[in-house]
mmJSON file of the N, C-alpha and C atoms, coordinates in Angstrom:
{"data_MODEL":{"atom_site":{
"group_PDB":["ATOM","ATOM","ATOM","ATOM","ATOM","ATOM","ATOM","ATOM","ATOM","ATOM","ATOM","ATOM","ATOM","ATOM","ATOM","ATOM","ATOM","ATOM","ATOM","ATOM","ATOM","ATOM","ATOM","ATOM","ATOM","ATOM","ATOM","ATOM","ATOM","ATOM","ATOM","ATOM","ATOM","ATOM","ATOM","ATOM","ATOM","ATOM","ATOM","ATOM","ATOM","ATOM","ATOM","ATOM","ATOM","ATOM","ATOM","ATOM","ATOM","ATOM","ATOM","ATOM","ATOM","ATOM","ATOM","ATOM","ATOM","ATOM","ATOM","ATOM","ATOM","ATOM","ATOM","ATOM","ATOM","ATOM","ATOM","ATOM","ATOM","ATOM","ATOM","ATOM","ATOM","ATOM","ATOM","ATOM","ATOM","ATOM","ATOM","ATOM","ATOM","ATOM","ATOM","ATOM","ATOM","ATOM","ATOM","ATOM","ATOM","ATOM","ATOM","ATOM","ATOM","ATOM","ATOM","ATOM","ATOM","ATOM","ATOM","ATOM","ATOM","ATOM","ATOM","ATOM","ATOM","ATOM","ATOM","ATOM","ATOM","ATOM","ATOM","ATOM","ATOM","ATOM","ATOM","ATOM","ATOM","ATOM","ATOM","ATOM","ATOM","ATOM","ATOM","ATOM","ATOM","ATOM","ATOM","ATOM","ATOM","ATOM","ATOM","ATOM","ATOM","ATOM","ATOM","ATOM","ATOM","ATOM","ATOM","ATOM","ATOM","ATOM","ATOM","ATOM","ATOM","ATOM","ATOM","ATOM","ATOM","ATOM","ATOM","ATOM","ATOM","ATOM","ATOM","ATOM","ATOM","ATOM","ATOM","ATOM","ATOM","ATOM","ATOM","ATOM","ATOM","ATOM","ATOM","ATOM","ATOM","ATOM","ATOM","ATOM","ATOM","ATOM","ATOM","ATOM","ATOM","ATOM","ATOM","ATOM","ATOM","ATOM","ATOM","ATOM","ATOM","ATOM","ATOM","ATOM","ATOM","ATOM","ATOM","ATOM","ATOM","ATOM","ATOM","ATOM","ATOM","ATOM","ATOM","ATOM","ATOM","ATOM","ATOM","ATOM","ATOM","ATOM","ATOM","ATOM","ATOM","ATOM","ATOM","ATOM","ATOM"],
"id":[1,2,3,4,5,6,7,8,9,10,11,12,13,14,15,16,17,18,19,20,21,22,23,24,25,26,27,28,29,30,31,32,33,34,35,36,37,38,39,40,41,42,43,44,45,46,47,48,49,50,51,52,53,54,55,56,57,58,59,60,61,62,63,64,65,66,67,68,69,70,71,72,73,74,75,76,77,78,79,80,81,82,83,84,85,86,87,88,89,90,91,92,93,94,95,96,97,98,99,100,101,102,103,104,105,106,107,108,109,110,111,112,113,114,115,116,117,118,119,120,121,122,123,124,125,126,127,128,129,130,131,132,133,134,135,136,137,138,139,140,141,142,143,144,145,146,147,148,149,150,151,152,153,154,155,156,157,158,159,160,161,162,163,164,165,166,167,168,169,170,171,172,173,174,175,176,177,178,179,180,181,182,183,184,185,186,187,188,189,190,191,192,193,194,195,196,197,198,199,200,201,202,203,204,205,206,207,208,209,210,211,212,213],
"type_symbol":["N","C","C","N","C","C","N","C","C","N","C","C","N","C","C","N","C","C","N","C","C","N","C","C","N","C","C","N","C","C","N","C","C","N","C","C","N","C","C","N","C","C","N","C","C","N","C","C","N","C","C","N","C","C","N","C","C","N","C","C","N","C","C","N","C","C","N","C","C","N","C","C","N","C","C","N","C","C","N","C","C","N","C","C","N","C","C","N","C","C","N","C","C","N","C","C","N","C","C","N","C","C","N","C","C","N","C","C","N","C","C","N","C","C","N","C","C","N","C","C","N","C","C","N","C","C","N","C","C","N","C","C","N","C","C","N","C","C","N","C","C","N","C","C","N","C","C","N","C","C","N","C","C","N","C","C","N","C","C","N","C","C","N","C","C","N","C","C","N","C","C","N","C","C","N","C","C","N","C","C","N","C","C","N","C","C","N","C","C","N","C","C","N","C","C","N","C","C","N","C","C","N","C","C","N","C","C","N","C","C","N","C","C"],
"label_atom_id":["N","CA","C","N","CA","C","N","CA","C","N","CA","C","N","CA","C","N","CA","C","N","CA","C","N","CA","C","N","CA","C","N","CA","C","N","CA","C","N","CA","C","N","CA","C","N","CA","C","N","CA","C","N","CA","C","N","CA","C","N","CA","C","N","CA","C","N","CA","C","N","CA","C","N","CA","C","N","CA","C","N","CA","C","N","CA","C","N","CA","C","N","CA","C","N","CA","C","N","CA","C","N","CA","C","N","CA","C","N","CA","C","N","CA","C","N","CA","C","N","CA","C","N","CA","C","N","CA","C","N","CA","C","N","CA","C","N","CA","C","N","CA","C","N","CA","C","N","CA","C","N","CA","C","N","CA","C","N","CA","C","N","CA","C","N","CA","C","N","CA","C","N","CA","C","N","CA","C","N","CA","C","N","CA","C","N","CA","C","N","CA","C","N","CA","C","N","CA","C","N","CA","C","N","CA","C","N","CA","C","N","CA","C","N","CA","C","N","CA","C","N","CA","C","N","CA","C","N","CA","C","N","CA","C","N","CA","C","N","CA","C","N","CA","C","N","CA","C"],
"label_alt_id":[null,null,null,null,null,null,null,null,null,null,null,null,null,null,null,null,null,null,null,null,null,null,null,null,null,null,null,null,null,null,null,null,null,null,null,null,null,null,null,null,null,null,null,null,null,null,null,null,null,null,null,null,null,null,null,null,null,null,null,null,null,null,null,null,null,null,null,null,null,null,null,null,null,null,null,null,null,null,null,null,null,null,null,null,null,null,null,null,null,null,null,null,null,null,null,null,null,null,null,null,null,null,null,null,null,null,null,null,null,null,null,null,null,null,null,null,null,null,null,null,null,null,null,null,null,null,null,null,null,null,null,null,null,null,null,null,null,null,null,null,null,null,null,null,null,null,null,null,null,null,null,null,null,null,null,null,null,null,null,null,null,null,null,null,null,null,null,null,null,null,null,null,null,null,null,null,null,null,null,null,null,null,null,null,null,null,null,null,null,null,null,null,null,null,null,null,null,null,null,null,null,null,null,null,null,null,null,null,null,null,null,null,null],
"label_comp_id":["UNK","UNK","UNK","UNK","UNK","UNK","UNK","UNK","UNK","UNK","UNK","UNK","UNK","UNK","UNK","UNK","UNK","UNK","UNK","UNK","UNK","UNK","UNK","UNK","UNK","UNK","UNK","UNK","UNK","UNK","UNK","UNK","UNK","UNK","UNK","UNK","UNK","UNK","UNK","UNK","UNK","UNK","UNK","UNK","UNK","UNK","UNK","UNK","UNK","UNK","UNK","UNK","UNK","UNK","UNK","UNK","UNK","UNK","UNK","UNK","UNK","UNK","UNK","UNK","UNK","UNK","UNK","UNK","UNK","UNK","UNK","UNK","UNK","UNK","UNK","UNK","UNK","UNK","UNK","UNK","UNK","UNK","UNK","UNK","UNK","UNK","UNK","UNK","UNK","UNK","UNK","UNK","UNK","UNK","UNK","UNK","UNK","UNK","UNK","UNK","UNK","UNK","UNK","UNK","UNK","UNK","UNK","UNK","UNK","UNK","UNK","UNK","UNK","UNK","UNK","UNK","UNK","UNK","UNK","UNK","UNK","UNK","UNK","UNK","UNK","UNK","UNK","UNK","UNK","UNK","UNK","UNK","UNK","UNK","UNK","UNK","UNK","UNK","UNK","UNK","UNK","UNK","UNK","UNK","UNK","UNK","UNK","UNK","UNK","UNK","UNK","UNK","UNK","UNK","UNK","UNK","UNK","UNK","UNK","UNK","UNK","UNK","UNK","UNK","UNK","UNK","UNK","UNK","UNK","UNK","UNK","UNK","UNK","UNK","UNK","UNK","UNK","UNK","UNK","UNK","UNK","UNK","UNK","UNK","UNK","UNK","UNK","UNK","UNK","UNK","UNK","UNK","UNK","UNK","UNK","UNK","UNK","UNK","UNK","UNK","UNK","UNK","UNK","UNK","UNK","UNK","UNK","UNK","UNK","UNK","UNK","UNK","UNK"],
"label_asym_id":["A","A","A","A","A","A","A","A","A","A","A","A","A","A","A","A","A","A","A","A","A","A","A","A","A","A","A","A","A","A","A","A","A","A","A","A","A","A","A","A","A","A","A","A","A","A","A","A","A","A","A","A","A","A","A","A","A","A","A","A","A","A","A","A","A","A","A","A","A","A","A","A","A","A","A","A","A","A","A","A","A","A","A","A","A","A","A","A","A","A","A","A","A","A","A","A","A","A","A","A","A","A","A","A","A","A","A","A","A","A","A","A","A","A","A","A","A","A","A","A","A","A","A","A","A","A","A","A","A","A","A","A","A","A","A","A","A","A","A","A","A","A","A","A","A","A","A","A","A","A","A","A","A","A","A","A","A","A","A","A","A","A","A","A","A","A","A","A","A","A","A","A","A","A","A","A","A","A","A","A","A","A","A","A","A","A","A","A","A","A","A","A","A","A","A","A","A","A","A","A","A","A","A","A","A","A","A","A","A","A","A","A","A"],
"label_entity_id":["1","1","1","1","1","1","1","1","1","1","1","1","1","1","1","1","1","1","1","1","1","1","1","1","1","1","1","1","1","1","1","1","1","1","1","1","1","1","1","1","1","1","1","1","1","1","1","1","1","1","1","1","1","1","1","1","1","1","1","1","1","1","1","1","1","1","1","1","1","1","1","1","1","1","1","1","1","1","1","1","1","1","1","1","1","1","1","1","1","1","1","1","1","1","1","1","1","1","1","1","1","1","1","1","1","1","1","1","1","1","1","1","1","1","1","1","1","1","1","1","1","1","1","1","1","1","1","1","1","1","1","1","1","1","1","1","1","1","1","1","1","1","1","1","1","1","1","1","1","1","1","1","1","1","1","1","1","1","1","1","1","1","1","1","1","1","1","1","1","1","1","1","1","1","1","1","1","1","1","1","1","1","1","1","1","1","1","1","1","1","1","1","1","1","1","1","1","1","1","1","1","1","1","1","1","1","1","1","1","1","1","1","1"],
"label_seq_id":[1,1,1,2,2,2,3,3,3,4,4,4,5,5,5,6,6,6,7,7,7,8,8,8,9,9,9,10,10,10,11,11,11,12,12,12,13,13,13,14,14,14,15,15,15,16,16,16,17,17,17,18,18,18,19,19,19,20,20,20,21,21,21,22,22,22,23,23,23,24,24,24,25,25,25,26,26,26,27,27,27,28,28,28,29,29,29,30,30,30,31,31,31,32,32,32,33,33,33,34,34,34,35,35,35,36,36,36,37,37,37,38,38,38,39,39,39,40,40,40,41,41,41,42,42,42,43,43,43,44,44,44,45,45,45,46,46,46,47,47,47,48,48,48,49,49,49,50,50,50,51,51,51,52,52,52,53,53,53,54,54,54,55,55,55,56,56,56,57,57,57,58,58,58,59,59,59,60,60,60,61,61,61,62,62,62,63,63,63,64,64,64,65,65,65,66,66,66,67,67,67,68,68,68,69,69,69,70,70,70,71,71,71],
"pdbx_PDB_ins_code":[null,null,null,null,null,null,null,null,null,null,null,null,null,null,null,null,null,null,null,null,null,null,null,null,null,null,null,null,null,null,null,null,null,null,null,null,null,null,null,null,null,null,null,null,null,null,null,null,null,null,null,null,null,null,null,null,null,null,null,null,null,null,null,null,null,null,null,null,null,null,null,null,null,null,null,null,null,null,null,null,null,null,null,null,null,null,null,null,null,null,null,null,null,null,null,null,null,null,null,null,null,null,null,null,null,null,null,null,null,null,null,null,null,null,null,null,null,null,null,null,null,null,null,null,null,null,null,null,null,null,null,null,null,null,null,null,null,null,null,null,null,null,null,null,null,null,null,null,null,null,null,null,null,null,null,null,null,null,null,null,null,null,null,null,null,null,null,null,null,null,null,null,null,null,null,null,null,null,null,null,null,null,null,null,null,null,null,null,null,null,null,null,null,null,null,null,null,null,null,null,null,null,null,null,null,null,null,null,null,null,null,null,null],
"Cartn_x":[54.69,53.402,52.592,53.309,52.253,52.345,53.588,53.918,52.86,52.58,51.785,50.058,50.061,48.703,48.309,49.185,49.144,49.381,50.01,50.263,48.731,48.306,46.808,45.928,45.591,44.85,44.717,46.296,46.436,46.209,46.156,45.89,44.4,43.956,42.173,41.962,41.863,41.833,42.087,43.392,43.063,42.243,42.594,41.761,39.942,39.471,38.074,38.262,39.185,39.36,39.257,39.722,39.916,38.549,37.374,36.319,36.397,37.008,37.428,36.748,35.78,35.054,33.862,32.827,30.737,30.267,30.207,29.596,30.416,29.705,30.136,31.137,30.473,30.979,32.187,31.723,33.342,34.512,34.187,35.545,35.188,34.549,35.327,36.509,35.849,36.607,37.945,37.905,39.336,40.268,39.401,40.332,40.962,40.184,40.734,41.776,41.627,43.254,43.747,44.078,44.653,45.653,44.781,45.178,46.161,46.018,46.334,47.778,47.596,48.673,49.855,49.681,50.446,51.071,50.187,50.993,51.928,51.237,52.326,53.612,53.589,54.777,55.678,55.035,56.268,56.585,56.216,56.498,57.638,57.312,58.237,59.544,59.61,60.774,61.442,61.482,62.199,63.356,64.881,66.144,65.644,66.262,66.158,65.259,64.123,63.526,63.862,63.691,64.564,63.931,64.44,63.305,62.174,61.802,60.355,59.218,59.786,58.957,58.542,59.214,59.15,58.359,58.6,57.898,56.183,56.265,54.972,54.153,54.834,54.653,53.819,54.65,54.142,52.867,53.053,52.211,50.634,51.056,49.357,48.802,50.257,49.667,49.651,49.697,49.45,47.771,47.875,46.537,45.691,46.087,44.53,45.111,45.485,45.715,44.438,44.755,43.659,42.446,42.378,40.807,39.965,41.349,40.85,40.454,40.965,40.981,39.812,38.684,37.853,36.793,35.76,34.965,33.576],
"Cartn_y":[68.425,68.585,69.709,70.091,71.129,72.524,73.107,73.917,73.898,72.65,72.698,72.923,72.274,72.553,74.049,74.848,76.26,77.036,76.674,77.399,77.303,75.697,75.573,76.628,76.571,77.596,78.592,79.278,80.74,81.201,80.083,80.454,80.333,79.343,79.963,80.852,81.505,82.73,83.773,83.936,84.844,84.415,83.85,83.618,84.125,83.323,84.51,85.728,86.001,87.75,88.801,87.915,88.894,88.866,87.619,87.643,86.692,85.905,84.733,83.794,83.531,82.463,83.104,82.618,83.1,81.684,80.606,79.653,78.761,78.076,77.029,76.442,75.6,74.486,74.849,75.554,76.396,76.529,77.021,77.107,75.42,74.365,73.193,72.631,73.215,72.422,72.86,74.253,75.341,74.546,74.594,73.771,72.648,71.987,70.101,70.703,71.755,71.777,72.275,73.541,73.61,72.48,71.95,70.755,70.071,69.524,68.617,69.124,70.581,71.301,71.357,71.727,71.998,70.565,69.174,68.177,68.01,68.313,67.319,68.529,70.027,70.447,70.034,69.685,69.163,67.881,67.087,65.836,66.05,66.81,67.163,67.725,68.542,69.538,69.216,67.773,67.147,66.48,66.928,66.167,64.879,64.893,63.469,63.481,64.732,64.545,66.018,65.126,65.83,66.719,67.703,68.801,68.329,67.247,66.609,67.097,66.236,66.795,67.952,68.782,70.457,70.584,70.425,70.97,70.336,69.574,68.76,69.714,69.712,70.312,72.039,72.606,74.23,74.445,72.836,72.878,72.695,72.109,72.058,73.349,74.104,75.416,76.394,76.109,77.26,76.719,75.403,74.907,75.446,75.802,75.995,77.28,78.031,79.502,79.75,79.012,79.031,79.154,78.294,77.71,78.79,79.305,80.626,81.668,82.053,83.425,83.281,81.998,82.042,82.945,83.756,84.168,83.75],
"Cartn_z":[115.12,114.478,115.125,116.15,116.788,116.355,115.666,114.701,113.635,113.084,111.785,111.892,112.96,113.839,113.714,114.157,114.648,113.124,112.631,111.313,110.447,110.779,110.066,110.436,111.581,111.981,111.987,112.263,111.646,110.596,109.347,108.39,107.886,108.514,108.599,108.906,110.032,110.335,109.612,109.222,108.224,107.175,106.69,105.674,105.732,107.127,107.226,107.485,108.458,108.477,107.278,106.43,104.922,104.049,104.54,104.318,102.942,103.032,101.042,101.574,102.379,102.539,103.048,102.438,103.16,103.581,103.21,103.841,104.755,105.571,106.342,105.518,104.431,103.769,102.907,102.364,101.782,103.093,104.147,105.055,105.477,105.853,106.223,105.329,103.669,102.676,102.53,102.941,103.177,104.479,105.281,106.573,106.067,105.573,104.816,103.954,103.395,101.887,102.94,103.627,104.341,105.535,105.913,106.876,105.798,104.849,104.091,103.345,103.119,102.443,103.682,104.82,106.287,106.213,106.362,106.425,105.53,104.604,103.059,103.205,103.787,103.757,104.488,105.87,106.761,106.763,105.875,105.546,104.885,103.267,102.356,102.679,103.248,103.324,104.71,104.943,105.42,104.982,105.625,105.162,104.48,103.193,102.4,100.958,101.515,100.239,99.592,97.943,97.102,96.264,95.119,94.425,93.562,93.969,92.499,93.715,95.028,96.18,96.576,96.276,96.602,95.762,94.301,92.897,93.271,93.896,93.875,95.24,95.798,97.194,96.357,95.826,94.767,94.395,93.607,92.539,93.269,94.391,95.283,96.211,96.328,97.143,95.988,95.142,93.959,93.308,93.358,92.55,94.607,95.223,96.899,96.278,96.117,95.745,94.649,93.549,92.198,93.235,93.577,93.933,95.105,95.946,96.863,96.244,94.937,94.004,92.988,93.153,92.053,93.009,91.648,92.053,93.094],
"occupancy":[1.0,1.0,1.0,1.0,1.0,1.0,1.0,1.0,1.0,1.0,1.0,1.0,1.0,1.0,1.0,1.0,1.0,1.0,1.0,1.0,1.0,1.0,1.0,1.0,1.0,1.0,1.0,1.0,1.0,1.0,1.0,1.0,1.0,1.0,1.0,1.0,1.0,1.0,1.0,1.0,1.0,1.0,1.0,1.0,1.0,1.0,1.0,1.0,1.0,1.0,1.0,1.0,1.0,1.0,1.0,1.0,1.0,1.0,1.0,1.0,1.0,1.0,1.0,1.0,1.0,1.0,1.0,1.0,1.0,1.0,1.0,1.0,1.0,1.0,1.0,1.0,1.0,1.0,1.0,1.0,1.0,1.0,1.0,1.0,1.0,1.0,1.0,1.0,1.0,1.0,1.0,1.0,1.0,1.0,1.0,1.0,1.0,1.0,1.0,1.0,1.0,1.0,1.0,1.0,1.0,1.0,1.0,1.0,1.0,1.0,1.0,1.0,1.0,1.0,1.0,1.0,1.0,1.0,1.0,1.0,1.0,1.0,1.0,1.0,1.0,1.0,1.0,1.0,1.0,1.0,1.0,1.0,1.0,1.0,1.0,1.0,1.0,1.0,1.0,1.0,1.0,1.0,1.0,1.0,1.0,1.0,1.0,1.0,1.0,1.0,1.0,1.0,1.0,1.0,1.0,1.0,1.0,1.0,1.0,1.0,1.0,1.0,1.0,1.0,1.0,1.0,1.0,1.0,1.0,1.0,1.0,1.0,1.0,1.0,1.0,1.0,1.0,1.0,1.0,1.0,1.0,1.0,1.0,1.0,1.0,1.0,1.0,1.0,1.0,1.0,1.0,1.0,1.0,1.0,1.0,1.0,1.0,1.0,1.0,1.0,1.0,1.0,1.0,1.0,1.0,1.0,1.0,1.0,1.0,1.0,1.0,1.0,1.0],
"B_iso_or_equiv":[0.0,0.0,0.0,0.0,0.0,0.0,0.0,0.0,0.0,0.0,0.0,0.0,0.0,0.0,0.0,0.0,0.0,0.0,0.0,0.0,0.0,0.0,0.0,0.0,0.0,0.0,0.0,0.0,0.0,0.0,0.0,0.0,0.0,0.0,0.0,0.0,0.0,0.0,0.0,0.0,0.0,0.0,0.0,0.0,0.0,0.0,0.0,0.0,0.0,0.0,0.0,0.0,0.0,0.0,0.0,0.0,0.0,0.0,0.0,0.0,0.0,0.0,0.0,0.0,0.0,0.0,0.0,0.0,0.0,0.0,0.0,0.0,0.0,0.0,0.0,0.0,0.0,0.0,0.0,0.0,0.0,0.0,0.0,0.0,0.0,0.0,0.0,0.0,0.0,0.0,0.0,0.0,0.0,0.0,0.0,0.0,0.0,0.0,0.0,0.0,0.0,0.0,0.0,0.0,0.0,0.0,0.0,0.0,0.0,0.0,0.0,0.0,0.0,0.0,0.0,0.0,0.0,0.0,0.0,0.0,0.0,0.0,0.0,0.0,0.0,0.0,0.0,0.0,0.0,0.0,0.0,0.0,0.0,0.0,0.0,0.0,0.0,0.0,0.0,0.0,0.0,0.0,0.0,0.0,0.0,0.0,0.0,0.0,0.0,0.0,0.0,0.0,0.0,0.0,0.0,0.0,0.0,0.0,0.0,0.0,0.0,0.0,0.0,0.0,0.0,0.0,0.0,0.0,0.0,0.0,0.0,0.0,0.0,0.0,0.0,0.0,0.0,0.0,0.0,0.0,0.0,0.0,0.0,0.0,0.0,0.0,0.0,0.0,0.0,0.0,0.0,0.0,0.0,0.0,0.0,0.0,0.0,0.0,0.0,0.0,0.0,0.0,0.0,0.0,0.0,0.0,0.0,0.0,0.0,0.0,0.0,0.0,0.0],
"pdbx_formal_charge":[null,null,null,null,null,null,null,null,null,null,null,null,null,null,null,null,null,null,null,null,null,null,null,null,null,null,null,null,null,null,null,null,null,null,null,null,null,null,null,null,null,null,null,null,null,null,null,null,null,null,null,null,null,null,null,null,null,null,null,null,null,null,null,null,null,null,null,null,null,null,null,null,null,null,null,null,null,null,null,null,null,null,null,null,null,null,null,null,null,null,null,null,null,null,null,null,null,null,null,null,null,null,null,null,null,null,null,null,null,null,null,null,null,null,null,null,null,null,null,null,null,null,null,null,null,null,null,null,null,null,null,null,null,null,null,null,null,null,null,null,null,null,null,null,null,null,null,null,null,null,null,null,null,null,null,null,null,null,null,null,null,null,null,null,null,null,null,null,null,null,null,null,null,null,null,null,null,null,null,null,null,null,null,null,null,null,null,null,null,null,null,null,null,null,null,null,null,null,null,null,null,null,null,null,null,null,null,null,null,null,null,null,null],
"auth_seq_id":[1,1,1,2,2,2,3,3,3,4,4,4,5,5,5,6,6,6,7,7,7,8,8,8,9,9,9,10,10,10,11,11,11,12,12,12,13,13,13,14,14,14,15,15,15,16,16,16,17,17,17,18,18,18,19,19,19,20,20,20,21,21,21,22,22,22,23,23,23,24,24,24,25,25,25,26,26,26,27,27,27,28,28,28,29,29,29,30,30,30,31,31,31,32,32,32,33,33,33,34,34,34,35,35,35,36,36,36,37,37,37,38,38,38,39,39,39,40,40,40,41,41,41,42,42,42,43,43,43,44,44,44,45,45,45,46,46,46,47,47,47,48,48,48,49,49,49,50,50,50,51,51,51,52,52,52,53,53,53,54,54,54,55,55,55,56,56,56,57,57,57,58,58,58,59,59,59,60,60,60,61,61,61,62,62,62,63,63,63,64,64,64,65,65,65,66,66,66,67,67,67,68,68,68,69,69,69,70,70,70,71,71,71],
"auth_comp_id":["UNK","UNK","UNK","UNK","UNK","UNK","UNK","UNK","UNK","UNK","UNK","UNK","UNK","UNK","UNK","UNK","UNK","UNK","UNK","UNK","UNK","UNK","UNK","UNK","UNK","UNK","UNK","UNK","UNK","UNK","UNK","UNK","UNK","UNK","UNK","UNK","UNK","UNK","UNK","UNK","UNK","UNK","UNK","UNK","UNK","UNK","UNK","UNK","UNK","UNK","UNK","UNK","UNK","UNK","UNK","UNK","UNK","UNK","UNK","UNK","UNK","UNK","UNK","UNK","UNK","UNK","UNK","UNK","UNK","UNK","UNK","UNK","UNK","UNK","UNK","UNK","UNK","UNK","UNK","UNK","UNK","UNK","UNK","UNK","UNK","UNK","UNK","UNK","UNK","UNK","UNK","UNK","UNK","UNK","UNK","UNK","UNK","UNK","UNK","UNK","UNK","UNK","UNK","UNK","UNK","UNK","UNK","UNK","UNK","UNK","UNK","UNK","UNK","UNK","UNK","UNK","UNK","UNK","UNK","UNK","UNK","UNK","UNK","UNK","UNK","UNK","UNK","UNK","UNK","UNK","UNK","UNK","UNK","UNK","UNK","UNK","UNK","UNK","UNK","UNK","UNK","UNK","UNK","UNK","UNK","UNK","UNK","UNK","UNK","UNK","UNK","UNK","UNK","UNK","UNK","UNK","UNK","UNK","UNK","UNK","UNK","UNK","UNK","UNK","UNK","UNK","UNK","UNK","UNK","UNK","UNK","UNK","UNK","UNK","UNK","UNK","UNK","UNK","UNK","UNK","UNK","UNK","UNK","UNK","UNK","UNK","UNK","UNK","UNK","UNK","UNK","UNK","UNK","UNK","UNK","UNK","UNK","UNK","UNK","UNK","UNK","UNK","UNK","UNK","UNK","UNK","UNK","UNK","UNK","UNK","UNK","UNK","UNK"],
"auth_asym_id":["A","A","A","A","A","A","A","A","A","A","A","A","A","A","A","A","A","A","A","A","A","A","A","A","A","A","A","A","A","A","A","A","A","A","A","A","A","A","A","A","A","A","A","A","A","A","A","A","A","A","A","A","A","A","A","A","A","A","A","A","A","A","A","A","A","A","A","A","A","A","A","A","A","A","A","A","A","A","A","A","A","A","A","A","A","A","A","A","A","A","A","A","A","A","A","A","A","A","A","A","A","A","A","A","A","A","A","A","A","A","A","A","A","A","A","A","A","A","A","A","A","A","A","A","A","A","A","A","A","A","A","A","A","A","A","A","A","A","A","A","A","A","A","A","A","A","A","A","A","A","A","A","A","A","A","A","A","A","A","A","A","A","A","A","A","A","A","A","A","A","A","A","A","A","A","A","A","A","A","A","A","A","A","A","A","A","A","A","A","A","A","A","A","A","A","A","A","A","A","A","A","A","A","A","A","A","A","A","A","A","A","A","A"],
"auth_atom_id":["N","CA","C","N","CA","C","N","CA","C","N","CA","C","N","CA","C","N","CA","C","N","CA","C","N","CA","C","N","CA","C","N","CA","C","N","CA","C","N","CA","C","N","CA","C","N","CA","C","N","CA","C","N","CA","C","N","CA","C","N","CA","C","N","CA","C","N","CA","C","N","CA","C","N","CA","C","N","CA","C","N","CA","C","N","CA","C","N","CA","C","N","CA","C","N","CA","C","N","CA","C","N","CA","C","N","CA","C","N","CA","C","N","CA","C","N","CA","C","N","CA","C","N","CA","C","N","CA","C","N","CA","C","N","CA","C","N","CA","C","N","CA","C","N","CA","C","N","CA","C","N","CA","C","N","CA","C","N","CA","C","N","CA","C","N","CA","C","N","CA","C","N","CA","C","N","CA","C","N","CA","C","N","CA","C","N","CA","C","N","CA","C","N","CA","C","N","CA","C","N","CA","C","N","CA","C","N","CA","C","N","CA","C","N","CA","C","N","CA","C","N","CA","C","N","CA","C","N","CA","C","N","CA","C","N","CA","C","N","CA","C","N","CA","C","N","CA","C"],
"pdbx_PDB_model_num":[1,1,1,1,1,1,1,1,1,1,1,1,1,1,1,1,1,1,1,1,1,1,1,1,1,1,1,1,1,1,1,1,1,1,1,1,1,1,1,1,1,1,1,1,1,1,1,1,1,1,1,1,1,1,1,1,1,1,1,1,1,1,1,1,1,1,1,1,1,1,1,1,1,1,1,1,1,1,1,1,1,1,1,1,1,1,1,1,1,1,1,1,1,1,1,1,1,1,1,1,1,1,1,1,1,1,1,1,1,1,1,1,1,1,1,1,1,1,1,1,1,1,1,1,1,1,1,1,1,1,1,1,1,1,1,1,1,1,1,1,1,1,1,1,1,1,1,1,1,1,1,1,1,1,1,1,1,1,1,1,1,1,1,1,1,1,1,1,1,1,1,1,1,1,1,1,1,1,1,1,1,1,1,1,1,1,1,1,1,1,1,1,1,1,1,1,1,1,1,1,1,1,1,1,1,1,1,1,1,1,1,1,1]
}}}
């Protein structure tokens, strides 16, 4: 888990570096999908689970993708 830890964060980071977040509250809510997206991957793409999981796994970093790219 300490991989996923570090991956979270790195990816906050950029994420303000590039400037896609202005308020506080917008980046806590970024940290929480984030956090939440990091777990459910390394849960998922663990030996055993199969492609509905993956597809499900997509479909939530494409729907924090949507939600990063709105104006």
């Amino acid at each position: 888990m300490l991989a996923a830890g570090a991956c979270k964060e790195a990816a906050l980071k950029q994420v303000q570096a590039e400037g896609l977040i202005s308020d506080q509250l917008t980046a806590q809510t970024l940290h929480l999908m984030i956090s939440a997206l990091v777990t459910q991957a390394v849960f998922q793409l663990q030996p055993g689970h199969g492609t509905a999981e993956r597809k499900s796994l997509r479909a939530s970093v494409l729907t924090a993708v949507g939600l990063l790219s709105r104006p």
